[in-house]
C-alpha positions, 0 to 999 in steps of 0.5 A: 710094365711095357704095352701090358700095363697101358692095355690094363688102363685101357680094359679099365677105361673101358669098362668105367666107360660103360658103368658111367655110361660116357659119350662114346666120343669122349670114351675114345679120347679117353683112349688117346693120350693128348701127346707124346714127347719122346726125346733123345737124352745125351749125357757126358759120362765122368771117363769123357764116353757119351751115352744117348739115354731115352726119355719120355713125358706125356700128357694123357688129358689136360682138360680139367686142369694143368698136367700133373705126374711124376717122374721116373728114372728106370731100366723098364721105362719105355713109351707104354709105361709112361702113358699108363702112368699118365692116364692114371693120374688124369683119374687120379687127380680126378678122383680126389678132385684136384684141378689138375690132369695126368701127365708123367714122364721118365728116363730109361736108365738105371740111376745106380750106375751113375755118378752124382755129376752124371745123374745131374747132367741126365736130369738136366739134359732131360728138362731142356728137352722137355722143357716146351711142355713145362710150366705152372699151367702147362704140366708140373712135374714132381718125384717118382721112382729114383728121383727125388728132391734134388732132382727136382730142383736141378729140374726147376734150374734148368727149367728157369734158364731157359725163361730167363731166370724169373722164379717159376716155384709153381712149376715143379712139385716136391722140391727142397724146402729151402727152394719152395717145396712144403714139409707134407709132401715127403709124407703125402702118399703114406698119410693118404694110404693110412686114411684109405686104410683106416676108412676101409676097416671102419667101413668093414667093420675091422677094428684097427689095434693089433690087425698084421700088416704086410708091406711090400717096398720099403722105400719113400712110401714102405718106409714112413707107411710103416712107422704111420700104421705101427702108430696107428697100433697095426702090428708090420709083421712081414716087409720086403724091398729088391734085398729081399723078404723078412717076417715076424709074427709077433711084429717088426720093430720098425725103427730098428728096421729102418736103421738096418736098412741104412747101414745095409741098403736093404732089409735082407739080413735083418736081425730081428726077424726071419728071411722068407722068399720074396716070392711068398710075402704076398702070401702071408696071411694078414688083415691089411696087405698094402703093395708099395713097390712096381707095378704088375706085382698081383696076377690071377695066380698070386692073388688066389695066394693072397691072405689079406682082408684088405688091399691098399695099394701104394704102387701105381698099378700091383694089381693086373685086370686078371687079379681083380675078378679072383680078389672079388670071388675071394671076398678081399677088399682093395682100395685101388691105387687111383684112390690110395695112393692119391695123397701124394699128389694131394700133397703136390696140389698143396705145394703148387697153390701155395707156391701160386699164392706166394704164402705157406699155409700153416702146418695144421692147416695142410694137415687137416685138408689133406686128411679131409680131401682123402677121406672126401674121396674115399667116402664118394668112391664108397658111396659110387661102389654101393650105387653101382653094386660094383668094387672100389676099383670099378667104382673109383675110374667109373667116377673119374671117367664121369668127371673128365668126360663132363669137362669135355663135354663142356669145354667141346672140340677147337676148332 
């Protein structure tokens, strides 16, 4: 990701700032994260050694509501990346309409080198360190790349030492049900692509039963996204995770897949279909392709290859600047990644007003207004795309980007 991606967010920035026609004072603190936090990580490794890791968290805009971002532990995490993850959200959250901001932070390390006692350690060393910036109305962390539950709840431990050990349940989002965390959360993210994907074919004119479906990843988001699209009566003909590729035409058996990918940690060498270079899965022909792994995956080069009616993205940021306008040309459809893959973050904004209340809602109750915030915002991101005769993407920030801007037009400068 690097200095590339935050330049993307910026050429975006830039661009919905001219469609919505933003103040070109806001449009430049748009341009600015509030702060950057970049902390030194000490951790005590199992054989006595101590290794310095680096972590970052920050905050891109929190004027219409508390940060909200994931957090990351990975070799590529560096400064940039976070603050184009960061902005993502502040759009994101604006986008679905949640009273939240964009924040993200993250760890440059490579977590399957740790122990089980070290990846404690890191992540609780981490929390302490940013600890000043944490809280229910201050930022609220939840999982991301390499994290998880349990991370998360060694975070809020940490966290609550350091207030003295009063219950701050609405500080961190995606936590283990047995510590306040919610049953939808774990599925957010794949729920809300299936809405995007069903409202992009209902709005194409694509009937859904039967339409091949490419997934790249096939991790916390690939793996349920899967079972949810087959259900939905899509047919998973190719999949691809680090292991590698797989394809089968007549559609993989997704619930064998996963056990596979259990008992071997990947899907390379699965039984039921054939191995293709990770390289040409973007390239399969299909209706709907959805990226579900890293960002940067889509340049000009691989998307005059893709074969798909239709773009979902899953990831936080497949598709470079550069790939936008040869998918235009070439007619395919994509629902971009601050409007697809908003559901987790919907999820997070369930379990955090709930958490605030003290009262779980009711399974049905949560359902029924995630799908209803999803297709909400799909419906007002169609409707911008066709007042402005523009793509969802440029549509979706030009939104964002309008909102944001209204709340710091409202709210004004201190002092």
């Amino acid at each position: 990701m690097s200095v590339d991606a935050w330049q993307a967010v910026l050429d975006r920035i830039d661009d919905a700032a001219a469609l919505a026609g933003v103040d070109a004072g806001v449009h430049a603190r748009l341009r600015q994260p509030e702060r950057v936090l970049e902390v030194s990580v000490p951790v005590r490794r199992d054989d006595g050694s101590l290794e310095v890791f680096t972590g970052w968290r920050v905050h891109h805009s929190t004027v219409r509501g508390p940060g909200k971002g994931g957090i990351r532990f990975h070799p590529t995490v560096d400064a940039y990346a976070v603050t184009a993850l960061a902005a993502q959200m502040t759009l994101k959250t604006a986008v679905c309409g949640i009273p939240f901001g964009g924040a993200k932070g993250g760890v440059r390390c490579d977590p399957a080198t740790l122990s089980m006692g070290e990846l404690e350690r890191l992540t609780r060393r981490y929390t302490s360190a940013i600890a000043p910036l944490l809280g229910a109305d201050l930022d609220v962390p939840a999982p991301d790349i390499n994290t998880d539950g349990r991370v998360m709840a060694w975070l809020l431990d940490t966290l609550q030492m350091f207030h003295g050990g009063v219950h701050l349940p609405g500080a961190v989002t995606g936590k283990p049900l047995s510590v306040g965390g919610t049953r939808a959360h774990a599925g957010g993210t794949s729920s809300g692509v299936v809405v995007c994907a069903r409202a992009a074919f209902e709005a194409l004119g694509i009937d859904l039963p039967g339409r091949r479906v490419v997934i790249q990843g096939f991790g916390k988001v690939g793996g349920p996204l899967a079972f949810l699209l087959q259900s939905a009566g899509l047919r998973i003909v190719a999949v691809s995770d680090i292991t590698g590729a797989v394809i089968n035409e007549g559609g993989l058996d997704v619930p064998a897949l996963a056990d596979h990918v259990n008992a071997t940690g990947g899907v390379a060498g699965f039984p039921l279909a054939d191995p293709i270079p990770a390289d040409d899965l973007l390239a399969v022909p299909c209706e709907l392709l959805v990226p579900a792994a890293l960002g940067g995956v889509i340049d000009a080069a691989v998307a005059e290859r893709v074969q798909a009616r239709v773009i979902v993205e899953a990831a936080n940021g497949p598709t470079l600047p550069s790939a936008d306008a040869v998918l235009d040309r070439r007619g395919i459809a994509i629902v971009p990644d601050v409007l697809a893959n908003a559901g987790g973050v919907t999820a997070s904004y369930f379990e955090w007003a709930q958490a605030r209340q003290g009262f779980p809602w009711d399974p049905g109750t949560t359902a029924d207004r995630h799908h209803r915030f999803m297709s909400e915002a799909f419906g007002e991101v169609w409707a911008a795309s066709e007042r402005l005769g523009v793509s969802l993407r440029r549509a979706a920030y030009a939104l964002a980007i309008e909102r944001v801007a209204t709340a710091l037009e409202a709210r004004g400068i201190f002092p």
